[in-house]
N, C-alpha and C positions, 0 to 999 in steps of 0.2 A: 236263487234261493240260498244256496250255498255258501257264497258269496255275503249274503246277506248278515246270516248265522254269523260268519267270522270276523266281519265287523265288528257285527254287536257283543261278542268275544272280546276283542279286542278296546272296546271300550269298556266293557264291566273290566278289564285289566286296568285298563288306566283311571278308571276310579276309583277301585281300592289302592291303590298307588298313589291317589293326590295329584296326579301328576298335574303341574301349573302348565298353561300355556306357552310354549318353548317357542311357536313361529312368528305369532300376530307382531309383536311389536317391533323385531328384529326386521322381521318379513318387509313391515310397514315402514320401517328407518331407514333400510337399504333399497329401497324402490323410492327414495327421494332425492334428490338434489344435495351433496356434500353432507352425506351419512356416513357413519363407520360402523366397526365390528369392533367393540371393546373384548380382549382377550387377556385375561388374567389367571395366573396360578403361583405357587410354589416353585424355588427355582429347580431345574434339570425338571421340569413337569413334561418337557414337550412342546415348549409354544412355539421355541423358532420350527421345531421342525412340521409344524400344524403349519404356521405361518409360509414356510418355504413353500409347501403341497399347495396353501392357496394363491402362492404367485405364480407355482409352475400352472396352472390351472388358468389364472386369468391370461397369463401369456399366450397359452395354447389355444384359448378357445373366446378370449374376450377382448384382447388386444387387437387393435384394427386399424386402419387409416383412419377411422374416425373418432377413434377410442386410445390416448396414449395409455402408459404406464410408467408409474416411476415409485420408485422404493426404496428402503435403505434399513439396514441394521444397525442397531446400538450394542452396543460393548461397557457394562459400564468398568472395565477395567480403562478404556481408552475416554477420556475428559473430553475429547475434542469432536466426539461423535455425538455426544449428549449436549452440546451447545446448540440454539435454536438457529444462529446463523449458517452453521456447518450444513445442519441437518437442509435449511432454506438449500442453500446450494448445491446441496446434492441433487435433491429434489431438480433443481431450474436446469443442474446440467445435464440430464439426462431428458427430460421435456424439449428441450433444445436441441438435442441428438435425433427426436425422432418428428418436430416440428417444423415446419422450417422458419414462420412467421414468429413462433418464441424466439428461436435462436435471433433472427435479424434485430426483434425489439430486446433481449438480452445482449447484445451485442453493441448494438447504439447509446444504451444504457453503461456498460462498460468501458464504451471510449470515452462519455464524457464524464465517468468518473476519473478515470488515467487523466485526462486534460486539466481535472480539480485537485486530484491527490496523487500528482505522479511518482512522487519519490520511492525508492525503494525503501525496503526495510532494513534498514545496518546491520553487519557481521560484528560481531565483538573484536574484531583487527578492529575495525574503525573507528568502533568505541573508543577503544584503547587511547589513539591519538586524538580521538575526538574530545576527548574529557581534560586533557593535558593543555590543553589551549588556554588559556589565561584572558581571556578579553581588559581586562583592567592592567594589564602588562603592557606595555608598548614594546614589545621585541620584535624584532625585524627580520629574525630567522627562529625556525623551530627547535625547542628544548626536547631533545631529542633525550635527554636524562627524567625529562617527568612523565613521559611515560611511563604505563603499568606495564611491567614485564611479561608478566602471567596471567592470561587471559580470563582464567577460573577465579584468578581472587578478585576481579571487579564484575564475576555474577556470582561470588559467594557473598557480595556487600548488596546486590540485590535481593537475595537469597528468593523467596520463592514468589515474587513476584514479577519474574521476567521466564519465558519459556526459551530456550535456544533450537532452533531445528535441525535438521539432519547435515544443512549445508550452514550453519555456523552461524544464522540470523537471528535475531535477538528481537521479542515482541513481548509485550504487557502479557501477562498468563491468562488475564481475564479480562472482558468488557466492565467489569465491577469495578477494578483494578483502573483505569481511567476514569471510571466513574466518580471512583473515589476522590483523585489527584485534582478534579476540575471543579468539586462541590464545593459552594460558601462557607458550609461548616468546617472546610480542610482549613477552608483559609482564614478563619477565625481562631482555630482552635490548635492547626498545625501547619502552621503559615510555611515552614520550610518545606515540606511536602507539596503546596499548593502550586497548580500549573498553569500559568494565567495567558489564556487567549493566545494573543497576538503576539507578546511579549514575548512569547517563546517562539514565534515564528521569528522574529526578529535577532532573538539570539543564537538562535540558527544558521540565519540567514548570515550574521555576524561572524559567526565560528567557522560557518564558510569561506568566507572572504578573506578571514585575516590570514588562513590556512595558505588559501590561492595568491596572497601578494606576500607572501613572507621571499626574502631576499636571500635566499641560499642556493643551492644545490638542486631544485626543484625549479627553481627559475630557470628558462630558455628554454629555446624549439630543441628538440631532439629528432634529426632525421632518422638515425635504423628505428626499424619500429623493433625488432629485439632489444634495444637497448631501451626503446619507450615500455615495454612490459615491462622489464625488468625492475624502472624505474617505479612503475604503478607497484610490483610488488611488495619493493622497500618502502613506497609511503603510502600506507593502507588506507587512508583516508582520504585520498585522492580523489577517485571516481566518484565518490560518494561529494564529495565538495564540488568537484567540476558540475558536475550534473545536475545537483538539487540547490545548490545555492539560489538560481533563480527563481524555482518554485517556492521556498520559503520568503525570499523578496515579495514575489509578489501576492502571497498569503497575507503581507506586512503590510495593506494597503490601509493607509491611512496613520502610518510610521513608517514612511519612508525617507525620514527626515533623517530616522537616525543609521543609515545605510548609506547613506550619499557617498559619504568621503571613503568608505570602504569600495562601492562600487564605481566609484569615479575614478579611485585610484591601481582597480585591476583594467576598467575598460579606457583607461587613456596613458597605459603603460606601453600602447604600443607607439603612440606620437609622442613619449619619453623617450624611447629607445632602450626601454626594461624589454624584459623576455617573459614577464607573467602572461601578460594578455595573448601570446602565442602560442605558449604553454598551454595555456590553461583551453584555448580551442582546441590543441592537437589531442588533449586527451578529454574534450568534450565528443570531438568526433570516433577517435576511437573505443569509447564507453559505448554511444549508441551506435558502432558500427555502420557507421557512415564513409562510405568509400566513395574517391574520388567525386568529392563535392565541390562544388562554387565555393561553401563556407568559408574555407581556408581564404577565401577574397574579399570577403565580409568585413564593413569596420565596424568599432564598436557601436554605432547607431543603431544598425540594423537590429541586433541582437535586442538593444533596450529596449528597441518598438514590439520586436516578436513575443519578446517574454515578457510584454502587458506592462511595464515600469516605468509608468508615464513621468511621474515625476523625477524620474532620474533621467528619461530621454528628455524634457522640457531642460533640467539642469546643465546636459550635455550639449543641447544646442544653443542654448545660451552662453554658454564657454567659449564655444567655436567661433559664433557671432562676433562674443568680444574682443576674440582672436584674431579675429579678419579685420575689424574696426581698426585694431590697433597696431596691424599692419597696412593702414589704409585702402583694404581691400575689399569685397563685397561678399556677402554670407553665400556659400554653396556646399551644400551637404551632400557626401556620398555612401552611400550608407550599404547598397549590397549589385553586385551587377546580376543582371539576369541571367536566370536557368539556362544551360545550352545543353 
């Protein structure tokens, strides 16, 4: 009876109080399937630390094998935490930590993106020499005067639409910021801005190559490997050319036409008796850290078939052909010996 009395207390309080219904709907949105708890106030109100107390909470008492968690804080002093991608990511890597079937399908997901988009992202060294390159110049050694001296004044000409990271990489500052470069209206309206497809794989793939057969000081095998660092240190644009040249090649499918004579004349510099094509393997394998491989036995064939560049290996075997013919000899191709 007592009991009862203080009930009904307790409701004549809460109706002279008005008070609305605080559980039902809440109650009823979090007992469903991909619900949340919108939590709003004034800043310094309290929310992260409300919000901490309900993850120590779900941790402790609602986190399971059957039941992940994954969470993350914004900062809106930090830009890169309030981007929907960052946020995705954080999210997967941590479901992946306590998953194991995420992580495997996160993972398979990730090598064939590396297999589609492997290139690294450039330091501004590399920029430097990368922008110095003249594709409409026929020079046969690198101008080593046009380069930008001062790394800051070619991302003070970007100004704030490139970000640098802590180790010197240089990326668009925004997904907008691409967005922008690749849209119709750029290229109607601000055609020098405009960034078009393939074209730019090409001229990449271009800037590579001419980099990798230029006739200087950078040509030939280099046995010390100290002196092969040393060498990657002075031409910052190196590894970044050895490496990625063929993934922008083969990005180029369907302009490979205008690649040929560049990639015909690194991969058949070594039956010239140039020193690029040996070069440019010694520091393909030491970029990816390839120790004591076959590679280094490899002719140029094999590579063209590996790295997907059918029309430049159809071109290369057609060469050789007419090199045999015209030695009166019979086509035999050797392109890589096997794994031992």
């Amino acid at each position: 009876m007592e009991s009862f009395f203080e009930e009904q207390s307790i409701r004549e309080v809460d109706q002279w109080l008005d008070l609305v219904n605080f559980e039902t709907n809440n109650g009823a949105a979090l007992a469903e399937d991909n619900s949340f708890l919108w939590l709003h106030g004034i800043p310094d109100a309290g929310k992260t630390v409300l919000v901490s107390n309900a993850i120590k909470f779900l941790k402790e008492h609602v986190k399971s094998q059957d039941i992940d968690l994954a969470y993350s804080y914004c900062n809106h002093k930090e830009l890169k935490k309030q981007e929907p991608s960052s946020l995705r990511c954080t999210l997967l890597a941590q479901l992946a930590r306590q998953h194991k079937a995420v992580f495997q399908r996160l993972q398979a997901f990730a090598l064939e993106r590396v297999k589609e988009y492997p290139a690294s992202v450039p330091t501004h060294d590399e920029l430097r020499e990368c922008i110095s390159i003249d594709l409409e110049e026929d020079n046969e050694s690198m101008d080593s005067d046009s380069v930008e001296t001062y790394p800051k004044n070619l991302l003070t000409r970007c100004s704030s639409l490139v970000t640098v990271s802590d180790h010197g990489r240089v990326s668009l500052a925004h997904f907008t910021v691409k967005k922008f470069l690749v849209l119709e209206t750029t290229r109607n309206d601000l055609n020098a801005f405009y960034v078009r497809g393939k074209e730019v794989e090409v001229d990449l793939a271009q800037t590579c190559l001419t980099y990798l057969c230029y006739d200087d000081s950078i040509a030939g095998s280099i046995a010390d490997e100290e002196a092969l660092e040393e060498t990657m240190t002075k031409y910052r644009f190196l590894e970044y050319a050895s490496t990625a040249w063929e993934l922008h090649a083969h990005l180029s499918k369907g302009k490979e036409d205008a690649l040929l004579d560049l990639t015909k004349n690194l991969l058949k510099s070594l039956s010239e008796g140039r020193g690029n094509y040996e070069f440019w393997l010694q520091v393909y394998q030491a970029s990816k850290e390839i120790h004591h491989s076959h590679l280094s036995e490899c002719k140029p064939l094999f590579f063209a078939a590996s790295f997907g560049l059918h029309d430049i290996f159809k071109a290369l075997v057609q060469d050789e052909e007419e090199n045999d013919l015209s030695r009166g000899g019979s086509s035999r191709h050797t392109s890589c010996p096997e794994s031992r």
